[in-house]
DOROMI-872704 format. One record per atom (N, C-alpha, C, O): residue number from 1; x, y, z; chain. Coordinates in steps of 0.1 Angstrom, whole numbers, always signed. Last residue first. Layout:
# residues N
SITE / nr / u / v / w / kette
SITE / NUM / X / Y / Z / A .
...
# end
This chain:
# residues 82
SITE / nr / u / v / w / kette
SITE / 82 / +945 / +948 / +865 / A .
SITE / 82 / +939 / +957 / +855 / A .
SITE / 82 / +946 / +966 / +859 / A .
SITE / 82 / +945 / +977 / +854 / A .
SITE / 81 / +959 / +933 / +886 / A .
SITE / 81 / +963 / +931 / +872 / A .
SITE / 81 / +957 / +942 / +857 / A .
SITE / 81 / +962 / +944 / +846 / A .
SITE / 80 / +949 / +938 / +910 / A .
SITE / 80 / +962 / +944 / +905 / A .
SITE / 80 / +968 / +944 / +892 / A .
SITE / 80 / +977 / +951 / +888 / A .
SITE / 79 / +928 / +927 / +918 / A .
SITE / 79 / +928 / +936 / +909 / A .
SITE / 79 / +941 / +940 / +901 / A .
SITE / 79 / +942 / +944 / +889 / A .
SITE / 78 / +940 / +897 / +946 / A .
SITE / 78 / +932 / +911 / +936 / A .
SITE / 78 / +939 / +915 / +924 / A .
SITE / 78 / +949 / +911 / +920 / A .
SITE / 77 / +931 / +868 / +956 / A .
SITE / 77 / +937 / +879 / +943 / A .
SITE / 77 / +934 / +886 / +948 / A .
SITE / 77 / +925 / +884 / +956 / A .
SITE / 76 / +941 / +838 / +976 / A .
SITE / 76 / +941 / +850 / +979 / A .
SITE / 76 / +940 / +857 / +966 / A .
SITE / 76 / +950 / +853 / +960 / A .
SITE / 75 / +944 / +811 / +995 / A .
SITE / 75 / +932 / +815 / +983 / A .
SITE / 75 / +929 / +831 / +982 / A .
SITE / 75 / +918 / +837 / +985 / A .
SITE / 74 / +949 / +805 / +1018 / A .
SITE / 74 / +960 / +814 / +1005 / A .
SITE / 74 / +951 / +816 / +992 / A .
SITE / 74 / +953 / +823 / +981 / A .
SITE / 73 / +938 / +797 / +1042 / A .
SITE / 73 / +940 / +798 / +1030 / A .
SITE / 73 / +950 / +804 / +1026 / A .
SITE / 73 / +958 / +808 / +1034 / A .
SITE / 72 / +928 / +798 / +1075 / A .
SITE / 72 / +935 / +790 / +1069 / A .
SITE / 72 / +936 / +787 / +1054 / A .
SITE / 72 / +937 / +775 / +1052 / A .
SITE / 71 / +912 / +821 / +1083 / A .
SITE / 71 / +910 / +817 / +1074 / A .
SITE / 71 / +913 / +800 / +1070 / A .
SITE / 71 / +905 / +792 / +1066 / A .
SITE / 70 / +936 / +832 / +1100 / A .
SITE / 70 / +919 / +832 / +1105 / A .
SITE / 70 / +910 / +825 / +1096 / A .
SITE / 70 / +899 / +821 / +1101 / A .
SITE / 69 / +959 / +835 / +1082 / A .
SITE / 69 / +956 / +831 / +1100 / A .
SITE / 69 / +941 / +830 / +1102 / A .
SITE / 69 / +938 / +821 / +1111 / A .
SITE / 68 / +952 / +842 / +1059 / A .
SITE / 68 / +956 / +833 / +1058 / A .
SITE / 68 / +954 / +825 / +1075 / A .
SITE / 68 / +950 / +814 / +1078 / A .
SITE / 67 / +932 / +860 / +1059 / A .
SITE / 67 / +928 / +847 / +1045 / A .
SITE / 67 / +939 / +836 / +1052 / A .
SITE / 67 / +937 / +824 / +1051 / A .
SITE / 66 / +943 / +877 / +1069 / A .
SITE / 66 / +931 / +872 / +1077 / A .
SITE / 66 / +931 / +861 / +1071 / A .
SITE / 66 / +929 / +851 / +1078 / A .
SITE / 65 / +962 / +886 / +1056 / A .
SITE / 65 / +965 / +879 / +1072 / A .
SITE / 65 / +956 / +873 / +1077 / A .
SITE / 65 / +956 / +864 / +1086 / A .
SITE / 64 / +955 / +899 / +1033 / A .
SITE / 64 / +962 / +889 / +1035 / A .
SITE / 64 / +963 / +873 / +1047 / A .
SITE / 64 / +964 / +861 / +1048 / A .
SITE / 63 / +939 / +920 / +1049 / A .
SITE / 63 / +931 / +914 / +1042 / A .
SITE / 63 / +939 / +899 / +1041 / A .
SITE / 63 / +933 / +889 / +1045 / A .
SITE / 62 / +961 / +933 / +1057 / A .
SITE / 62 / +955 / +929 / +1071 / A .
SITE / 62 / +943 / +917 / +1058 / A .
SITE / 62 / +941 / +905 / +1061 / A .
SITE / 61 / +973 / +942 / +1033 / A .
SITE / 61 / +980 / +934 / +1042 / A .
SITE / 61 / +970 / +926 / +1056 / A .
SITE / 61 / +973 / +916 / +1062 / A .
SITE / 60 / +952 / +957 / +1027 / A .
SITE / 60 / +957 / +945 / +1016 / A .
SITE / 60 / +965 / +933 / +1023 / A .
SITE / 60 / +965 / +921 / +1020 / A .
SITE / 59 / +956 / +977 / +1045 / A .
SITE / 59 / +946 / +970 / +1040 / A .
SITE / 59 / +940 / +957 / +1036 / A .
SITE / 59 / +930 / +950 / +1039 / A .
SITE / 58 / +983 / +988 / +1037 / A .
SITE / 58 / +980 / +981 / +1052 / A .
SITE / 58 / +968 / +975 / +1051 / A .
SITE / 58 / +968 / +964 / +1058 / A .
SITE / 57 / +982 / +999 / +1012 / A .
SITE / 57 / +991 / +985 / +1013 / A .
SITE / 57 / +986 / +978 / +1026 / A .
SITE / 57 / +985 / +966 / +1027 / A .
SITE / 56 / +952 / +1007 / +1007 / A .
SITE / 56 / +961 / +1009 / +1009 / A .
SITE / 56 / +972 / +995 / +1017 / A .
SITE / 56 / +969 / +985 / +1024 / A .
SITE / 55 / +927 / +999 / +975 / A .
SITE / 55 / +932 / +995 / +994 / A .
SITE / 55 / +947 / +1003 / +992 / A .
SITE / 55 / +953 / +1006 / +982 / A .
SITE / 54 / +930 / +997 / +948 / A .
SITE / 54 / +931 / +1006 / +951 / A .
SITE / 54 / +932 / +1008 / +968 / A .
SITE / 54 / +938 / +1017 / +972 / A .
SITE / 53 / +932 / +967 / +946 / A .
SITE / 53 / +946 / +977 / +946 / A .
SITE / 53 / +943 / +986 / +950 / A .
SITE / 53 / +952 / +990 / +958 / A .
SITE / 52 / +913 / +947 / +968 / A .
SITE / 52 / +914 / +956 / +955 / A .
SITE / 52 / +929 / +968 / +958 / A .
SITE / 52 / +934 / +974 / +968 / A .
SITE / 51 / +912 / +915 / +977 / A .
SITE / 51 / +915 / +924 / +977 / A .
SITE / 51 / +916 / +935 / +964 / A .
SITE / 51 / +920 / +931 / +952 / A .
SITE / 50 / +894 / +889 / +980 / A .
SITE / 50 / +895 / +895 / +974 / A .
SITE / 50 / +895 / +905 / +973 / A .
SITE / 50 / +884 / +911 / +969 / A .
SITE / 49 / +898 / +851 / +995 / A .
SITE / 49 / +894 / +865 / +997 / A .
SITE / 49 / +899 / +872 / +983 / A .
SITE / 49 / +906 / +865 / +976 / A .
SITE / 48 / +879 / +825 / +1003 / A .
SITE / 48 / +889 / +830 / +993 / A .
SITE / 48 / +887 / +844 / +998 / A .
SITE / 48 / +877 / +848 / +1003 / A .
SITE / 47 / +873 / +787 / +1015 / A .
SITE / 47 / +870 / +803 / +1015 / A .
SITE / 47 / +886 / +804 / +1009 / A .
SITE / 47 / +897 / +798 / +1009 / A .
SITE / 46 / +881 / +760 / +1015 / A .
SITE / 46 / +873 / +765 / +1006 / A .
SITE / 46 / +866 / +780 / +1007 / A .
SITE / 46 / +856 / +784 / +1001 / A .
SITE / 45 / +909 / +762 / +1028 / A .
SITE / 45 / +907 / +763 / +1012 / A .
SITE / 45 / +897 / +763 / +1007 / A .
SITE / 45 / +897 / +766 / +995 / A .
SITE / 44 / +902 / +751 / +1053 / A .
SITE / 44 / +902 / +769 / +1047 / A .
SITE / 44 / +902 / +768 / +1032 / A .
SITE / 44 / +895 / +775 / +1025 / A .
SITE / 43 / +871 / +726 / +1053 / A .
SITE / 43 / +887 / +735 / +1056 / A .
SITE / 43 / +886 / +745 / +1048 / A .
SITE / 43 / +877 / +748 / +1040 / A .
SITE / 42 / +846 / +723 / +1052 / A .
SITE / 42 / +853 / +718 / +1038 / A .
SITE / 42 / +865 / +721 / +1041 / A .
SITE / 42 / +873 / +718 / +1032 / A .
SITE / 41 / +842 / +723 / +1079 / A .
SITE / 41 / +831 / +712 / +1070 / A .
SITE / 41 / +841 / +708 / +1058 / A .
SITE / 41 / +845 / +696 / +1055 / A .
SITE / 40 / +852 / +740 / +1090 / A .
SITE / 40 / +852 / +731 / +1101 / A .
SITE / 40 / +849 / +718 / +1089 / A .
SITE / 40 / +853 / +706 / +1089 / A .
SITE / 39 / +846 / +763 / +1072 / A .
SITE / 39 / +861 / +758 / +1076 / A .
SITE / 39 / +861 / +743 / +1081 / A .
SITE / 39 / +868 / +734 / +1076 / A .
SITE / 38 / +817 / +767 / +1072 / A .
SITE / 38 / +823 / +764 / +1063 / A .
SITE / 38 / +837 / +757 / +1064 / A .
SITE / 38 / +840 / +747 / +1058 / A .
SITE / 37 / +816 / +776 / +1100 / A .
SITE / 37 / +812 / +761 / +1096 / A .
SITE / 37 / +814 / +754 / +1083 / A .
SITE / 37 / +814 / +742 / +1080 / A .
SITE / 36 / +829 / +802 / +1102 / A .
SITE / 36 / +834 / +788 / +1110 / A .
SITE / 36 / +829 / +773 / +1104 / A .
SITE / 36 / +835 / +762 / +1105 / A .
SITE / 35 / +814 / +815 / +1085 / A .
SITE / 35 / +828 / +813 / +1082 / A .
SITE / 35 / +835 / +797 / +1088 / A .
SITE / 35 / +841 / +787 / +1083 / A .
SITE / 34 / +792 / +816 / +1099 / A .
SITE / 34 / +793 / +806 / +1087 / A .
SITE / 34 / +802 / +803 / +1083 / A .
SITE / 34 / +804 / +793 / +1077 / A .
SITE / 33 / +804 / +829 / +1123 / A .
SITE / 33 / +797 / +814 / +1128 / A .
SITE / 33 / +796 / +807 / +1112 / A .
SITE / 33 / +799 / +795 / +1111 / A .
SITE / 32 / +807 / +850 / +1111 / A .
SITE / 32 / +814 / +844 / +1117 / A .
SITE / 32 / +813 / +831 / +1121 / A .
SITE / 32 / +823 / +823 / +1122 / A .
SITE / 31 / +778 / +860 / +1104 / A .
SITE / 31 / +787 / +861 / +1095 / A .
SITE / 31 / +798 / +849 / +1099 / A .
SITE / 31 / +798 / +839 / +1092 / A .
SITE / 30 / +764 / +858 / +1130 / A .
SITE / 30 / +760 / +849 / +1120 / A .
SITE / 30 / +773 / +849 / +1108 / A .
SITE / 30 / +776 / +839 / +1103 / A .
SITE / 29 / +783 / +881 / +1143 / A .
SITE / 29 / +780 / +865 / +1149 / A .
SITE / 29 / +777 / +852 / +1139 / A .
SITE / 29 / +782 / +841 / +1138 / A .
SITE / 28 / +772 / +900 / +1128 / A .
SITE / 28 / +787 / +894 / +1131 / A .
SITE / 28 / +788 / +885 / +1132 / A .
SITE / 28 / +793 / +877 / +1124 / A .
SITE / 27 / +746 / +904 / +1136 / A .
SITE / 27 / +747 / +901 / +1121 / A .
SITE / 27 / +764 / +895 / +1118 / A .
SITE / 27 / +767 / +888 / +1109 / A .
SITE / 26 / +746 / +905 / +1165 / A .
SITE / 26 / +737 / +892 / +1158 / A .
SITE / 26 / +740 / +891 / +1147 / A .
SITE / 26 / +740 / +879 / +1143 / A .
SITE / 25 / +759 / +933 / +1166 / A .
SITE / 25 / +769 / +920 / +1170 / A .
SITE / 25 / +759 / +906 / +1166 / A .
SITE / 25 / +766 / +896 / +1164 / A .
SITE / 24 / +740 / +944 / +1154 / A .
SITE / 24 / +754 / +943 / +1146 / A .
SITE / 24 / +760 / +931 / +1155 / A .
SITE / 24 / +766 / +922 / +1150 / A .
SITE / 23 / +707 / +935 / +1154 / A .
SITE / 23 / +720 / +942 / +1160 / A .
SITE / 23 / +735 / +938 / +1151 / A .
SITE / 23 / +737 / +929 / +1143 / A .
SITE / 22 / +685 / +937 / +1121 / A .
SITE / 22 / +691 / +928 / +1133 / A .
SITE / 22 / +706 / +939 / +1141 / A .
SITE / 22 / +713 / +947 / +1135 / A .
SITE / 21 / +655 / +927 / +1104 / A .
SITE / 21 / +671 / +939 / +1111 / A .
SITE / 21 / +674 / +932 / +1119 / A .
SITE / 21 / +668 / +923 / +1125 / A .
SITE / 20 / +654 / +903 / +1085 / A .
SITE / 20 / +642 / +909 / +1090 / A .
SITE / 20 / +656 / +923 / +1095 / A .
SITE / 20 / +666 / +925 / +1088 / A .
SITE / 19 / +646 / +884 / +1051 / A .
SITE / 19 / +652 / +894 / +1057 / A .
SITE / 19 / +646 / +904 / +1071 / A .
SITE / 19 / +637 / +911 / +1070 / A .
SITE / 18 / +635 / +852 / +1048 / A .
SITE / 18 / +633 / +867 / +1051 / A .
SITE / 18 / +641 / +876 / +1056 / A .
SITE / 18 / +644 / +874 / +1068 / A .
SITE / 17 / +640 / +825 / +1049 / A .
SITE / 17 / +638 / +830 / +1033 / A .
SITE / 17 / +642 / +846 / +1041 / A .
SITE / 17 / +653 / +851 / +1038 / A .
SITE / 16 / +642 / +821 / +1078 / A .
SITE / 16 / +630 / +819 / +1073 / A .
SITE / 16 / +629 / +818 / +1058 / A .
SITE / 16 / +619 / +812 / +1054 / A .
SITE / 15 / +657 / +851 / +1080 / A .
SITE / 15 / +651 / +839 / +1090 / A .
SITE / 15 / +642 / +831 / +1083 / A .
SITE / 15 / +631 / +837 / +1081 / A .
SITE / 14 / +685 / +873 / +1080 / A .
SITE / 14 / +676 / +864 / +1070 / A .
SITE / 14 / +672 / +850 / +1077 / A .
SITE / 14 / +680 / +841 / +1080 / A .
SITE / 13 / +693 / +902 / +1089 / A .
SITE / 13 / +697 / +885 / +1084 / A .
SITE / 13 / +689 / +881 / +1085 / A .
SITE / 13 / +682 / +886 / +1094 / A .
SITE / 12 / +710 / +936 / +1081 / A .
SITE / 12 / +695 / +925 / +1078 / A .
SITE / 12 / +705 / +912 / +1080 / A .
SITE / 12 / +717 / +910 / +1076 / A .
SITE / 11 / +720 / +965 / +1094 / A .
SITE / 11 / +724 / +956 / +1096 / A .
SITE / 11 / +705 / +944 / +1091 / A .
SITE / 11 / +694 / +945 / +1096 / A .
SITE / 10 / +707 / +996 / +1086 / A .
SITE / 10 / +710 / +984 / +1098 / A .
SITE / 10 / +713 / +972 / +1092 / A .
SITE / 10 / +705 / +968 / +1083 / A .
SITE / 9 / +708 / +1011 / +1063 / A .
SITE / 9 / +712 / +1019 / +1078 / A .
SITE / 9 / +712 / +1012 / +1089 / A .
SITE / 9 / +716 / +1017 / +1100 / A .
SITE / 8 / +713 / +1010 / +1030 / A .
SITE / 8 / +707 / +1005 / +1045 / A .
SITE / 8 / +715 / +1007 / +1052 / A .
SITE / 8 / +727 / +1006 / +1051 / A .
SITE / 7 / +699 / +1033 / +1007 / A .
SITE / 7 / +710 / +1028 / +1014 / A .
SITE / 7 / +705 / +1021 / +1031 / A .
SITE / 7 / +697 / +1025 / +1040 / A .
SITE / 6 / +677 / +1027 / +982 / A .
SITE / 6 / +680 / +1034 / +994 / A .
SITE / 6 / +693 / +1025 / +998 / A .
SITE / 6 / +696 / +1014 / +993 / A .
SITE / 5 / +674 / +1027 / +949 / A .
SITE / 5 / +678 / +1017 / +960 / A .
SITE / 5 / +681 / +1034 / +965 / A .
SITE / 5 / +685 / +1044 / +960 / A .
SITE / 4 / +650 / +1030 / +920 / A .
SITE / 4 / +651 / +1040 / +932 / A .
SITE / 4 / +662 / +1030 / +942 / A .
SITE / 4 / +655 / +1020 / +943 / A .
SITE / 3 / +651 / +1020 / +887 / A .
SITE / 3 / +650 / +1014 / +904 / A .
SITE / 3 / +655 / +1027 / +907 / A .
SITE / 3 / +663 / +1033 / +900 / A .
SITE / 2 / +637 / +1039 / +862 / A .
SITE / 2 / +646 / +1034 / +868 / A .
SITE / 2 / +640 / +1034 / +877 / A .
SITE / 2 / +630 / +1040 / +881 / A .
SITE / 1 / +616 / +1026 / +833 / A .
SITE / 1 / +615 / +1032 / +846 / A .
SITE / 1 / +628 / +1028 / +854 / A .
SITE / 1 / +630 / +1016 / +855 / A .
# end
């Protein structure tokens, strides 16, 4: 029997174990705030990003910038190799 997935139309974070909906600037905020606590706890090197070739150069570029200014890493691939 195949799965049926619907596409989601809001924004979920998770309270409890639970997924419930949430506003986009609540689902940012939490995104951002783990980013931050991960940094604060292990520093940037323990986040990584991972860009795909197919991005356009400016993409790849703003992907770079983040990993590295907002980020504090270099823990940077992509794809480029396949």
């Amino acid at each position: 029997m195949a799965m049926r997935f619907t596409r989601l139309t809001e924004p979920l974070v998770r309270d409890n174990g639970r997924l419930r909906p949430a506003t986009w600037d609540e689902a940012l905020d939490r995104a951002a705030d783990g980013f931050r606590r991960v940094k604060s706890e292990h520093g940037g090197d323990a986040i990584g990003t991972f860009s795909c070739s197919k991005a356009s150069n400016e993409m790849n570029y703003m992907a770079g910038k983040l990993s590295r200014v907002a980020f504090g890493t270099h823990n940077i691939d992509s794809c480029n190799r396949t």
